[in-house]
N, C-alpha and C positions, 0 to 999 in steps of 0.2 A: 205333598209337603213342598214347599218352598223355601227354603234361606232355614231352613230346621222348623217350620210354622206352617201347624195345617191350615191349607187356604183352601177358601171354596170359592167359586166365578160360577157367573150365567153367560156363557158365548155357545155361539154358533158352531152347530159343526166343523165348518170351515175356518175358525180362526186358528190360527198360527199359536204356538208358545210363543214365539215372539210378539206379538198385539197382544195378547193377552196379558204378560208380564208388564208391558209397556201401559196399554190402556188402561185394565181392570184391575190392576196392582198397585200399577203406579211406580215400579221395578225401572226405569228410565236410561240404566247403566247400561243394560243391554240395546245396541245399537245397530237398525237397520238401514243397510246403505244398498246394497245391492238387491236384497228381497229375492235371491231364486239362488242363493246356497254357494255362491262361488267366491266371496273375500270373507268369511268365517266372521265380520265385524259383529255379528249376532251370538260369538259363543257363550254356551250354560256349559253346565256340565247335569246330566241325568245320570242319575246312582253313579255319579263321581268320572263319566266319561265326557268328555267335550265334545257336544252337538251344537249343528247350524239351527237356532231357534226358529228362525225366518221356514224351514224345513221341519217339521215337525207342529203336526199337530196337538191343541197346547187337548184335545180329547186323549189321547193316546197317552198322556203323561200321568195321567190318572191312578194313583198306587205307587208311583214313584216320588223318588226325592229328587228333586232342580236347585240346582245351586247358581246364584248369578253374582256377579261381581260385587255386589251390594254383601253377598252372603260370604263374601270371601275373610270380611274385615271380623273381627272377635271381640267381645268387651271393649269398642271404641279402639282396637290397635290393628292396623292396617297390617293387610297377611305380609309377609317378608315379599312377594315377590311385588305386589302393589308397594312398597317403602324402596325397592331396588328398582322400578321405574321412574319411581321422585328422583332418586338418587345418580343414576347416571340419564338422567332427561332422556327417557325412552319412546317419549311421544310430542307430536309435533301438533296438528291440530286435533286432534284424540280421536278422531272416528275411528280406527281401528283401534284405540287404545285398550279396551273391556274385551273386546274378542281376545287381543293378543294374551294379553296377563292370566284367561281363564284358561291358556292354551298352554301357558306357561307354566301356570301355577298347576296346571293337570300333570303336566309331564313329571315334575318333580313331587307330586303325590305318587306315582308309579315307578321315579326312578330318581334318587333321591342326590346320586353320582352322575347328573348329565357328563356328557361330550360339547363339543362344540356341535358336531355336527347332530347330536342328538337332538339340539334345543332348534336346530334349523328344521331338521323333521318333522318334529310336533308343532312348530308355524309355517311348514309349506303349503298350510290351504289358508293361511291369514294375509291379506296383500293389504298393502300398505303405498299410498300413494306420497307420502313425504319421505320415503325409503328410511325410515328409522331404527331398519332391520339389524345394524351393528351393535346399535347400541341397546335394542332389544335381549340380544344374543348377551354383552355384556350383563346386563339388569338378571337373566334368569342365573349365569353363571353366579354371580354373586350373592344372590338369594340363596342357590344353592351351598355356598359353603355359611354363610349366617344361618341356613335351618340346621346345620349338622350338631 
């Protein structure tokens, strides 16, 4: 399952969930920049937990649900924490921007009362090279109190 939609692909053992969502889907939101798991720009979330797509094999996901940024939005309205990045300009050239929000929007599926320092936690494996990290922090807090 993908984005709630059984999908079926022909790849190689060796491809990636991330190529594969990207090539054979045509899923694009999800963005590889570094390709060996260390700036998170590639996050899904699998049965609802935030993994490096570029790290995982898309064989392996086979029986599970993937949710990618694409899958975040609902009847055409963009999830609160994707409308709290619009909102306090949370992204600068957006490479990181899809990893970040599905790290964000994970966190506050799990904990619905971040911290400040809680929402720093759940993007300490997402690096961001136009440092947008403040205003990131702002966007998840305020998603936060809009889903309550």
């Amino acid at each position: 399952m993908v984005n709630g939609q059984q999908r079926t692909v022909r790849i190689e053992p060796r491809t990636t969930l991330a190529d594969a969502l990207r090539e054979h889907l045509n899923l694009t939101g999800t963005k590889v920049v570094c390709d060996r798991g260390s700036c998170s720009a590639c996050t899904v979330w699998l049965d609802g937990k935030p993994v490096n797509s570029c790290m995982t094999l898309a064989i392996d996901v086979e029986g599970h649900e993937v949710t990618t940024v694409e899958g975040l939005a609902k009847d055409g309205e963009l999830h609160p924490v994707q409308e709290a990045f619009i909102e306090h300009d949370a992204s600068m050239c957006g490479f990181c921007t899809p990893g970040m929000v599905m790290s964000c929007a994970g966190l506050l599926a799990r904990n619905p009362n971040p911290t400040l320092n809680d929402v720093k936690m759940a993007t300490s494996g997402n690096l961001c090279r136009c440092g947008t990290y403040p205003k990131v922090f702002e966007a998840t807090l305020s998603a936060a109190k809009k889903m309550k």
